[in-house]
C-alpha positions as CSV (number, residue, x, y, z in Angstrom):
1,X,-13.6,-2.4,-26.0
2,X,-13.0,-6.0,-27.3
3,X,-14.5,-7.6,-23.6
4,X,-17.5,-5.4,-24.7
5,X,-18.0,-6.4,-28.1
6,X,-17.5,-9.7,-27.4
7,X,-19.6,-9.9,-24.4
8,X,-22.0,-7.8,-26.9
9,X,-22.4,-4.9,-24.9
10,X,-23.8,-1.4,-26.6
11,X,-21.0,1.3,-25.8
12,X,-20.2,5.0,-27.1
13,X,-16.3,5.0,-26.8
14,X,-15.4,8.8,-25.9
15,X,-11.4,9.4,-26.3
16,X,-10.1,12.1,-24.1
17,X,-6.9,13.4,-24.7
18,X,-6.4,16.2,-22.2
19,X,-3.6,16.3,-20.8
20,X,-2.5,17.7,-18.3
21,X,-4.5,14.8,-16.6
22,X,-5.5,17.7,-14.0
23,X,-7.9,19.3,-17.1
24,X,-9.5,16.0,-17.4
25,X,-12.7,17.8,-15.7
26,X,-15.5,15.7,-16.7
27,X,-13.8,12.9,-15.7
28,X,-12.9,14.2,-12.1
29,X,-17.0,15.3,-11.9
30,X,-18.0,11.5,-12.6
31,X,-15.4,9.7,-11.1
32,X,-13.6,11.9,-8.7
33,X,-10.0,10.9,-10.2
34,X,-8.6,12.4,-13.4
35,X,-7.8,8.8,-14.7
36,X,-9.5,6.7,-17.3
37,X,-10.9,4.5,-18.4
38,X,-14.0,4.7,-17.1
39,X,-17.6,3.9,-17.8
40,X,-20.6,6.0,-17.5
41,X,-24.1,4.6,-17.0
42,X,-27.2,5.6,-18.9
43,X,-28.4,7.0,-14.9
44,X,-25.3,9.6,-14.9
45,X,-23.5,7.4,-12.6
46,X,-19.5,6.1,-12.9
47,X,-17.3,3.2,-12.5
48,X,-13.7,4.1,-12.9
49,X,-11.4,0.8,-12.8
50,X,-7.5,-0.3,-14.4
51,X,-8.5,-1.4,-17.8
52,X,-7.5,-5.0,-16.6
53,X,-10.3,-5.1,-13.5
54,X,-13.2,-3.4,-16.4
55,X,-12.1,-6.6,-18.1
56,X,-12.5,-9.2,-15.8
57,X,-15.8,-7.2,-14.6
58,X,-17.1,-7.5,-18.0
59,X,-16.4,-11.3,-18.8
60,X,-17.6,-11.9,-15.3
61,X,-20.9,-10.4,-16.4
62,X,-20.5,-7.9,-13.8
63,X,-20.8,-4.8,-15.5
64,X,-24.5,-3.9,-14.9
65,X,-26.7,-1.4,-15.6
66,X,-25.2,1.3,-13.2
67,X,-22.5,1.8,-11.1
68,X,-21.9,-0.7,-8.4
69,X,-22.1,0.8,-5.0
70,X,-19.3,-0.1,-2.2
């Protein structure tokens, strides 16, 4: 959250405390993992990363508008 605010990025934060991770379900429909966190794209579309790699995205200016493809 703090590489988004200070790369002033508009974000919802949505916590998600399921657990068992396995009843993560809207998680595992976006991403197809039960993991977080993720970020979800005003087109419906997902990026699931480790917190560190969202980070480095986001400084890099990488983040974008939707989900980058492979």
């Amino acid at each position: 959250m703090k590489a988004l605010d200070d790369a002033d990025i508009p974000y919802q934060q949505v916590k998600d405390p399921t657990f068992p991770r396995s009843k993560r379900t809207e998680a595992m429909r976006l991403t197809g993992q039960d993991r977080l966190p993720y970020v979800e794209y005003e087109d419906g579309t997902a990026l699931r990363e480790e917190s560190s790699d969202l980070v480095a995205r986001i400084q890099a200016g990488n983040l974008g508008e939707t989900a980058p493809t492979a």
